[in-house]
N, CA, C and O atoms as CSV, one atom per row, in Angstrom:
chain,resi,resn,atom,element,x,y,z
A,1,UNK,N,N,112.456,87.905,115.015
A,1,UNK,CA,C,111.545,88.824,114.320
A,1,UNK,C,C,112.036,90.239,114.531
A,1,UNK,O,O,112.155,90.879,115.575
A,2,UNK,N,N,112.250,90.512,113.478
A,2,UNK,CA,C,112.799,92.382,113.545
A,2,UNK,C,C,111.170,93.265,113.490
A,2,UNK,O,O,110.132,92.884,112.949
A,3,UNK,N,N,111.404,94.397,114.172
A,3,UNK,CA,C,110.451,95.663,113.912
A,3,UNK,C,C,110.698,95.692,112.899
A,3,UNK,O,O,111.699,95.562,112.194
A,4,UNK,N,N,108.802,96.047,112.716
A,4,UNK,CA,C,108.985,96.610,111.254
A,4,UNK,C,C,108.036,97.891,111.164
A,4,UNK,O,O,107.283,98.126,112.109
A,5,UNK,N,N,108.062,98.871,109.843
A,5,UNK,CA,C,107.242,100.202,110.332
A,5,UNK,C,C,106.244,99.848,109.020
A,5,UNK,O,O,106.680,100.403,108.012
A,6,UNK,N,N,105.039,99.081,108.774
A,6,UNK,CA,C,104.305,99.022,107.916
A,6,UNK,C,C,103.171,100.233,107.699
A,6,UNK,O,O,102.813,101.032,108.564
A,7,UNK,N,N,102.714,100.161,106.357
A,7,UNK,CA,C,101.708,101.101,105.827
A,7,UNK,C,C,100.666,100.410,105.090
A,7,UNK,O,O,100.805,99.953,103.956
A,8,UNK,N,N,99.089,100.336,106.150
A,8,UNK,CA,C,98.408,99.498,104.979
A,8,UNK,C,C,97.822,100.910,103.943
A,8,UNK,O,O,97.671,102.076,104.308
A,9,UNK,N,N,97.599,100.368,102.698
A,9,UNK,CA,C,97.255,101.210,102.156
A,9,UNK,C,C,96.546,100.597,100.651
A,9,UNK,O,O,96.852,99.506,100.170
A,10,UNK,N,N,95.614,101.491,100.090
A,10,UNK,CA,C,94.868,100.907,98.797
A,10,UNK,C,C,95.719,101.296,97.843
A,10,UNK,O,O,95.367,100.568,96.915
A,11,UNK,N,N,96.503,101.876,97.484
A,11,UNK,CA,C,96.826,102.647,96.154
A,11,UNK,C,C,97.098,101.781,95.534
A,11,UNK,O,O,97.837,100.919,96.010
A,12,UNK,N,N,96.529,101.659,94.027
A,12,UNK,CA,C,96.610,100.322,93.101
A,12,UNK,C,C,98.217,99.732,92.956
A,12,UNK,O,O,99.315,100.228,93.204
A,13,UNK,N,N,97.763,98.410,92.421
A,13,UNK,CA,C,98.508,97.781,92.326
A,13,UNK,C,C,99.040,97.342,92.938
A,13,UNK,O,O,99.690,96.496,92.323
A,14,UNK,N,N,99.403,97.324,94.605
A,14,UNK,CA,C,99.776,97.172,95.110
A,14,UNK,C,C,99.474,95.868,96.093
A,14,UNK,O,O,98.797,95.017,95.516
A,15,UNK,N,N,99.882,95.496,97.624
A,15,UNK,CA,C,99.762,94.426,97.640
A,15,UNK,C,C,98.467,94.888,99.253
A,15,UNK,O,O,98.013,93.906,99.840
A,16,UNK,N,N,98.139,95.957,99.642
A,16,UNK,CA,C,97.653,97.109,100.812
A,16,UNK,C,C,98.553,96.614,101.582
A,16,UNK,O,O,98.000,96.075,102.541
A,17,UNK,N,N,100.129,96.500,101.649
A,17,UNK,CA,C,100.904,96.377,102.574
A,17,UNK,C,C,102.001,96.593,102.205
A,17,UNK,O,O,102.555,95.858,101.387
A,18,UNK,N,N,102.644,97.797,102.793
A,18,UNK,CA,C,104.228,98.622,102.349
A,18,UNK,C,C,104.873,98.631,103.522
A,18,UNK,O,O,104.369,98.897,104.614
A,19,UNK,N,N,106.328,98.255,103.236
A,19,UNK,CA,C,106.972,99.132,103.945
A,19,UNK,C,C,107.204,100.213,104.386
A,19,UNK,O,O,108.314,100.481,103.924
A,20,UNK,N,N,106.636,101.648,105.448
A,20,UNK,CA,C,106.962,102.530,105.591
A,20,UNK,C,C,108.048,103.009,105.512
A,20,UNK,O,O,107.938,104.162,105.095
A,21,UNK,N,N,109.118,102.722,105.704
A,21,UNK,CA,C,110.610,103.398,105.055
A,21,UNK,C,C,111.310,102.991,104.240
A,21,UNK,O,O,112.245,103.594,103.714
A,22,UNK,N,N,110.897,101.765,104.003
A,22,UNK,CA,C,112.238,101.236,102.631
A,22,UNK,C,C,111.341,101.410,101.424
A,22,UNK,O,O,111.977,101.529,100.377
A,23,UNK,N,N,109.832,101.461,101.289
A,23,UNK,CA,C,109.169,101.740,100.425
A,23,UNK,C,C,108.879,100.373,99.692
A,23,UNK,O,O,109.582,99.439,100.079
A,24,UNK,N,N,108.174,100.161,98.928
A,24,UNK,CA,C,108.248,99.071,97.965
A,24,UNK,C,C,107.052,97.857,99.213
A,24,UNK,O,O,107.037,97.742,100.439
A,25,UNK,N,N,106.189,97.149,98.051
A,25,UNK,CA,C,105.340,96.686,98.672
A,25,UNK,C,C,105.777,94.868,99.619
A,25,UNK,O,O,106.734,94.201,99.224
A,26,UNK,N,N,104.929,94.417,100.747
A,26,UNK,CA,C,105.283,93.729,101.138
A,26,UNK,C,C,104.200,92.185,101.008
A,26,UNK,O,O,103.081,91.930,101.453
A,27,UNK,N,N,105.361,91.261,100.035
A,27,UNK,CA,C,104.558,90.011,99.791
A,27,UNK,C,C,103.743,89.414,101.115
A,27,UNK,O,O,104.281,88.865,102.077
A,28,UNK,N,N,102.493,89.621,100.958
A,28,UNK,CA,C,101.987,89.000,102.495
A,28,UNK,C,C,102.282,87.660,103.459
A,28,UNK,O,O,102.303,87.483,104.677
A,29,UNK,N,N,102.519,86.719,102.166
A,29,UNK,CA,C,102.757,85.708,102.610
A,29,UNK,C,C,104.408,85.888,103.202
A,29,UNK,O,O,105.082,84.867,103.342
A,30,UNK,N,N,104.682,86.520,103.355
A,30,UNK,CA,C,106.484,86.981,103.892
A,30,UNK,C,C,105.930,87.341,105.562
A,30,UNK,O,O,106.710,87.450,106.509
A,31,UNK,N,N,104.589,87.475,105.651
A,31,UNK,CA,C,104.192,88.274,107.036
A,31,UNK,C,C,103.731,86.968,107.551
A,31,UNK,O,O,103.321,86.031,106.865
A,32,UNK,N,N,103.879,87.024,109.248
A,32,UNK,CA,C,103.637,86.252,109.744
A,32,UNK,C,C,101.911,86.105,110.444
A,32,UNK,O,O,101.808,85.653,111.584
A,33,UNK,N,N,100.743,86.484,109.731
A,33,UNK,CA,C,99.814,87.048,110.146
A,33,UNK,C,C,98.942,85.494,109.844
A,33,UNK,O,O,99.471,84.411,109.593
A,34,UNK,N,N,97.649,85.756,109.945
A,34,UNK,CA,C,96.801,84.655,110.108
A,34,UNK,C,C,96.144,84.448,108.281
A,34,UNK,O,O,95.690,85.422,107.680
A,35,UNK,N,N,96.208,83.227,107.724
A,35,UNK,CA,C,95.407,83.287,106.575
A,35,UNK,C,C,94.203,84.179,106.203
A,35,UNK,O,O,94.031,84.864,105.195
A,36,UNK,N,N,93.111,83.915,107.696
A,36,UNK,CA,C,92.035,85.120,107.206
A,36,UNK,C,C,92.019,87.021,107.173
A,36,UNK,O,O,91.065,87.789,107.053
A,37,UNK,N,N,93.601,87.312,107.346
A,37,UNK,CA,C,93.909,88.370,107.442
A,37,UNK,C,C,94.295,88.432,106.397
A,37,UNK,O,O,93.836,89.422,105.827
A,38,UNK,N,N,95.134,87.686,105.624
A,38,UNK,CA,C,95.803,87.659,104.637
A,38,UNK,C,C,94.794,87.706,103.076
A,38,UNK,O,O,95.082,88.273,102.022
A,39,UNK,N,N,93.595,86.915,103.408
A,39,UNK,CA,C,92.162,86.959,102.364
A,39,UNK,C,C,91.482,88.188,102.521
A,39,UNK,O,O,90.837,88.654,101.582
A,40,UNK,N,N,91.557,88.733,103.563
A,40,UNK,CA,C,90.794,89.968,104.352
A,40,UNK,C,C,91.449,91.157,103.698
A,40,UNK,O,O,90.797,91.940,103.006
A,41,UNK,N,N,92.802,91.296,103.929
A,41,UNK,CA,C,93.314,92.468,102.755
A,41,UNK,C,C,93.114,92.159,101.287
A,41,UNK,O,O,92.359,93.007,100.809
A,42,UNK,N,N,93.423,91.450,100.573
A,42,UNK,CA,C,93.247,90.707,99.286
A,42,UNK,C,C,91.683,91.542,99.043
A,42,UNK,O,O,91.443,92.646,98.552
A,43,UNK,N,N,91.033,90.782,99.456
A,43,UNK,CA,C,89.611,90.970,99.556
A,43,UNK,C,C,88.942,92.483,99.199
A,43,UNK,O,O,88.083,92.748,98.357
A,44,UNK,N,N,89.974,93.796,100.584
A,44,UNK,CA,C,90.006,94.731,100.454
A,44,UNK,C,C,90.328,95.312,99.445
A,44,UNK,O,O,89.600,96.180,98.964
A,45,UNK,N,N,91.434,94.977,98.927
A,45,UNK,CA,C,92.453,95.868,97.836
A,45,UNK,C,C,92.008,95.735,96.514
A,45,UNK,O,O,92.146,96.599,95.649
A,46,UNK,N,N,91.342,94.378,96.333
A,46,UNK,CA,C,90.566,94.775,95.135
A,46,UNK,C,C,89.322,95.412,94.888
A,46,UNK,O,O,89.145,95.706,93.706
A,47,UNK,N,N,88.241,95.761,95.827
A,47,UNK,CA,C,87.580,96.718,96.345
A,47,UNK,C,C,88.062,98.066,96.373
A,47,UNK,O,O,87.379,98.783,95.642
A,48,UNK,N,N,88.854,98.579,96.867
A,48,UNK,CA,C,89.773,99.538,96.973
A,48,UNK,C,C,90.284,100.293,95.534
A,48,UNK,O,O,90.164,101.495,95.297
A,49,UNK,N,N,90.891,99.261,94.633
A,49,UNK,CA,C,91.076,99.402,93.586
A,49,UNK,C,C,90.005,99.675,92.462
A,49,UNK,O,O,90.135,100.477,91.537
A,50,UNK,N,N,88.609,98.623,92.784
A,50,UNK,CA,C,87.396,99.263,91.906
A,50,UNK,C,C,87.274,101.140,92.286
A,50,UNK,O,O,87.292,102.026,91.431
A,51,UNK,N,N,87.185,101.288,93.420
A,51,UNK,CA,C,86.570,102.745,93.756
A,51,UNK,C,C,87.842,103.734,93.245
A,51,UNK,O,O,87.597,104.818,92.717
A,52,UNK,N,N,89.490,103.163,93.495
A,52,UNK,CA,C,90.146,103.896,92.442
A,52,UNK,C,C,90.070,104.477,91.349
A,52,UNK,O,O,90.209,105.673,91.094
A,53,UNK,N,N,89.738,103.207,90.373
A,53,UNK,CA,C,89.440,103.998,89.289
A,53,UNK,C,C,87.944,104.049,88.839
A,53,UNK,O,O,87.627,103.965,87.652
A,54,UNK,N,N,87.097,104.182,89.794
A,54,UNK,CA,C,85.875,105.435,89.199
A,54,UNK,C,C,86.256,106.392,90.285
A,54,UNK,O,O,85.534,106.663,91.245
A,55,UNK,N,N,87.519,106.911,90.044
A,55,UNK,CA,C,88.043,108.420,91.070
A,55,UNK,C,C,87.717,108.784,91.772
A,55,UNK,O,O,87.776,109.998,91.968
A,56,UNK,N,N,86.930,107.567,92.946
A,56,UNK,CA,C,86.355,107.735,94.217
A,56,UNK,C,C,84.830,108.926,94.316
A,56,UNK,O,O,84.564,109.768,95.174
A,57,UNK,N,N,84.195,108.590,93.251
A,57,UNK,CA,C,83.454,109.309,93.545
A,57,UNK,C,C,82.326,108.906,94.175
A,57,UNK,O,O,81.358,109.612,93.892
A,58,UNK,N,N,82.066,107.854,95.072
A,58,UNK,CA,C,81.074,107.622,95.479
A,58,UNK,C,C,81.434,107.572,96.941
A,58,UNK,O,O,81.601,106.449,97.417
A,59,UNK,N,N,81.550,108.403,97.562
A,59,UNK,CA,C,81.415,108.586,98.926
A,59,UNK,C,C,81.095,107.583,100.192
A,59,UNK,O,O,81.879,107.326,101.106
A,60,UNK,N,N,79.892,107.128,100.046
A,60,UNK,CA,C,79.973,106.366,100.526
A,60,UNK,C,C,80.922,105.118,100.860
A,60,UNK,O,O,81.289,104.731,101.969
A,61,UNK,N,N,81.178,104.664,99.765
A,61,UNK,CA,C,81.645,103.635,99.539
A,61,UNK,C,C,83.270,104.110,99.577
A,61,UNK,O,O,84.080,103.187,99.655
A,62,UNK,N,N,83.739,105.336,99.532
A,62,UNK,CA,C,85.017,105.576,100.426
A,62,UNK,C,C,84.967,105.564,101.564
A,62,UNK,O,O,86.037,105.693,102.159
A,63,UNK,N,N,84.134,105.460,102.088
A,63,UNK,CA,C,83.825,105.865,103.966
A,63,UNK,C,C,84.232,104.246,104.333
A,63,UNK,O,O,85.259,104.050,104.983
A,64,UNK,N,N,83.319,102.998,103.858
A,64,UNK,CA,C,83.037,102.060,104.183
A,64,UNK,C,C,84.603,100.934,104.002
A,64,UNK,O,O,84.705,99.879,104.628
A,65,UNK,N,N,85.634,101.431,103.078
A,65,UNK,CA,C,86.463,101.056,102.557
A,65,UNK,C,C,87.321,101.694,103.571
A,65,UNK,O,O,88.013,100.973,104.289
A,66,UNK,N,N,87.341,102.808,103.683
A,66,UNK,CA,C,88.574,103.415,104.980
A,66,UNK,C,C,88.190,102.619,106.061
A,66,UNK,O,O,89.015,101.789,106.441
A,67,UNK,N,N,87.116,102.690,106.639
A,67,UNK,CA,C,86.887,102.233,107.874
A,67,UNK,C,C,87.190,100.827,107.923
A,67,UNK,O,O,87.579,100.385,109.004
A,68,UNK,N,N,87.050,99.830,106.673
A,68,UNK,CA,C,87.602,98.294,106.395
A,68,UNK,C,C,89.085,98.460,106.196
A,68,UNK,O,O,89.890,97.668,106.687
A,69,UNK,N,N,89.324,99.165,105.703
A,69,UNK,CA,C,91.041,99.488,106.038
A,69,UNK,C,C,91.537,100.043,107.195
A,69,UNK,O,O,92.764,100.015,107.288
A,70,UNK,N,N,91.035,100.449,107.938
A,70,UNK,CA,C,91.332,100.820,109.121
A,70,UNK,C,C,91.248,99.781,110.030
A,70,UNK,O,O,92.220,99.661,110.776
A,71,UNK,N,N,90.386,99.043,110.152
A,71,UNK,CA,C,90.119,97.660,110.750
A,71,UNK,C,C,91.346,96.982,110.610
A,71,UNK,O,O,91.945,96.486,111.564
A,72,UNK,N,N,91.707,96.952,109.513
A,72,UNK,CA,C,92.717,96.146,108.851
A,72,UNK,C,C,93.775,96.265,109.157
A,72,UNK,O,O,94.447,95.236,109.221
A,73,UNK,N,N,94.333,97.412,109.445
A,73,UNK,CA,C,95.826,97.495,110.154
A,73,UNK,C,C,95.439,97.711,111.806
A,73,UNK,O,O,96.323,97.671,112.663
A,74,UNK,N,N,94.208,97.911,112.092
A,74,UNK,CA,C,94.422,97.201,113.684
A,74,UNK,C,C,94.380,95.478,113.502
A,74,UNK,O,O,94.676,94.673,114.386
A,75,UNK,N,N,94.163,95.322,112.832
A,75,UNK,CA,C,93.967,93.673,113.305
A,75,UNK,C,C,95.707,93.058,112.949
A,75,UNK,O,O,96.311,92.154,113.525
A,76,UNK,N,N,96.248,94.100,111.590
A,76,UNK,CA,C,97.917,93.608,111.801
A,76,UNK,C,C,98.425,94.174,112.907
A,76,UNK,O,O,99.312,93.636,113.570
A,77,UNK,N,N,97.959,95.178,113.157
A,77,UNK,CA,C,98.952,95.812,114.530
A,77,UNK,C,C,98.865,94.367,115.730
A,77,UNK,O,O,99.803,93.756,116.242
A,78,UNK,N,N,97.746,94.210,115.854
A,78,UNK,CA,C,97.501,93.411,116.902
A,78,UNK,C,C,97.936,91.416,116.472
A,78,UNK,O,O,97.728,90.420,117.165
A,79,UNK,N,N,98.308,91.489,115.662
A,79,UNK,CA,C,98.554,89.991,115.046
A,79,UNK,C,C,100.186,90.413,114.674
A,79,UNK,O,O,100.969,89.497,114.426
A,80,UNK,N,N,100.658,91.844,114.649
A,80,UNK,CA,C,102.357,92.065,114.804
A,80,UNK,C,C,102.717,93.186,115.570
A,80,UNK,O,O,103.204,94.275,115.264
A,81,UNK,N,N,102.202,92.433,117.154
A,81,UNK,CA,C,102.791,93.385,118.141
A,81,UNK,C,C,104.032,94.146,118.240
A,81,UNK,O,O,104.113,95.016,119.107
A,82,UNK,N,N,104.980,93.925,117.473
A,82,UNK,CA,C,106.583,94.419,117.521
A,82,UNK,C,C,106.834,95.172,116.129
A,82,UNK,O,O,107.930,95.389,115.612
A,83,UNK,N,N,105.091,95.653,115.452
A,83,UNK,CA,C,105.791,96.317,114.400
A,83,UNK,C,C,104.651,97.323,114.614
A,83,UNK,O,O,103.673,97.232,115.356
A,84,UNK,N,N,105.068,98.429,113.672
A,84,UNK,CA,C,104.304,99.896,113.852
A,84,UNK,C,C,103.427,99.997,112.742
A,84,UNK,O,O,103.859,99.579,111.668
A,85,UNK,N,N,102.258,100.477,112.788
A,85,UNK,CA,C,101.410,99.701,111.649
A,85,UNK,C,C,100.555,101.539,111.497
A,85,UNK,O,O,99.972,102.224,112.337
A,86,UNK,N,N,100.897,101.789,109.926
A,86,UNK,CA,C,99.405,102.693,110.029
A,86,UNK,C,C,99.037,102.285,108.740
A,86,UNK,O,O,99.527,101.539,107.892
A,87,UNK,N,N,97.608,103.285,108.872
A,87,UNK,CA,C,96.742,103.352,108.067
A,87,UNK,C,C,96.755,104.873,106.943
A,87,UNK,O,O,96.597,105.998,107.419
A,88,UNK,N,N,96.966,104.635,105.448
A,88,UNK,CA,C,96.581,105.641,104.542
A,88,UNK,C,C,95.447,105.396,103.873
A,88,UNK,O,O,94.963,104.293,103.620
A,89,UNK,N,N,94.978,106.606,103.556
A,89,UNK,CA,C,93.108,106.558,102.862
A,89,UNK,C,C,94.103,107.240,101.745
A,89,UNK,O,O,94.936,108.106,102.012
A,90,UNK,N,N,93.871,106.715,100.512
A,90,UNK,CA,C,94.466,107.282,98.943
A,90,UNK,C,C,93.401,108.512,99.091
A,90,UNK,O,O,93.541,109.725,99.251
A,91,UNK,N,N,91.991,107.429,98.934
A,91,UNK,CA,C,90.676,108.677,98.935
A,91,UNK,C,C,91.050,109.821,99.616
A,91,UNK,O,O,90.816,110.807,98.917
A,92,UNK,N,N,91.591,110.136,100.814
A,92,UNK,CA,C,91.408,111.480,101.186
A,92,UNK,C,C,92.681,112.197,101.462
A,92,UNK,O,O,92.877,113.384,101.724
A,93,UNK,N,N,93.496,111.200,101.342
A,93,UNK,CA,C,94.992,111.885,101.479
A,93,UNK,C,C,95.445,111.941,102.915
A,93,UNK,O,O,96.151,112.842,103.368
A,94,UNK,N,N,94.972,110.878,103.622
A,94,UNK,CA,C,95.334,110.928,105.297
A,94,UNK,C,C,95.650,109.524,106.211
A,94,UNK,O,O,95.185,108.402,106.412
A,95,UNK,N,N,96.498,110.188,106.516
A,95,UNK,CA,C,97.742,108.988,107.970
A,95,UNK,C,C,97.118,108.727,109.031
A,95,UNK,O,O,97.105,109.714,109.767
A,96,UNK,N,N,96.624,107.903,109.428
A,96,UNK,CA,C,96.340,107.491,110.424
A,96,UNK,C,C,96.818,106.602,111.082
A,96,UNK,O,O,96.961,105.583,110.406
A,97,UNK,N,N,97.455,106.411,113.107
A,97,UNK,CA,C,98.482,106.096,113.458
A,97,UNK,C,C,97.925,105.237,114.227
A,97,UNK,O,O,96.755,105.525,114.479
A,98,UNK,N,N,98.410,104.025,114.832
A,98,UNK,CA,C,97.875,102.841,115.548
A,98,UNK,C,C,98.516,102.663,116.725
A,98,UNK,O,O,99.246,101.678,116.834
A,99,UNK,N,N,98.358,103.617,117.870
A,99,UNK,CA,C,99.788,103.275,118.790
A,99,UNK,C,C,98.990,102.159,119.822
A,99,UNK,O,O,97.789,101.930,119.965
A,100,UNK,N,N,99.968,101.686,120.347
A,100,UNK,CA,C,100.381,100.624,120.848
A,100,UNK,C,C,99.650,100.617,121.974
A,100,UNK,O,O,99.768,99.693,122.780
């Protein structure tokens, strides 16, 4: 198993799992993580994607979605101890880092 530097993240279309430096999104099932993690982002990202496009204007429901995305790359950090895992909010434009 190689390090890897992942980015969960909502921005449409996507899969909420990038490569941080090579860019380009990462097929989940390529990750070695648990099925209900794997339904758990899914789950997220199309959620994520509704509040996209009504241009995040409901606040709340960006709060509740970061904080489920945030969950979300601790639970990969901790299910891929040997890789570096953060968290981006599209909604607010911010990195958040998961150290070890």
């Amino acid at each position: 198993f190689e390090m890897k530097y992942l980015t969960v993240d909502g921005v449409g279309f996507g899969t909420g799992v990038r490569d941080t430096y090579e860019g380009g999104y990462v097929d989940l099932d390529e990750l070695k993580i648990s099925g209900r993690l794997k339904k758990d982002i899914r789950t997220w990202i199309s959620k994520y994607e509704t509040a996209f496009f009504a241009d995040f204007r409901d606040q709340a429901t960006v709060t509740v979605l970061d904080e489920a995305g945030e969950k979300i790359a601790k639970r990969l950090s901790d299910e891929l101890p040997l890789s570096k895992i953060v968290y981006y909010s599209e909604a607010r434009n911010e990195r958040l880092h998961f150290p070890k």
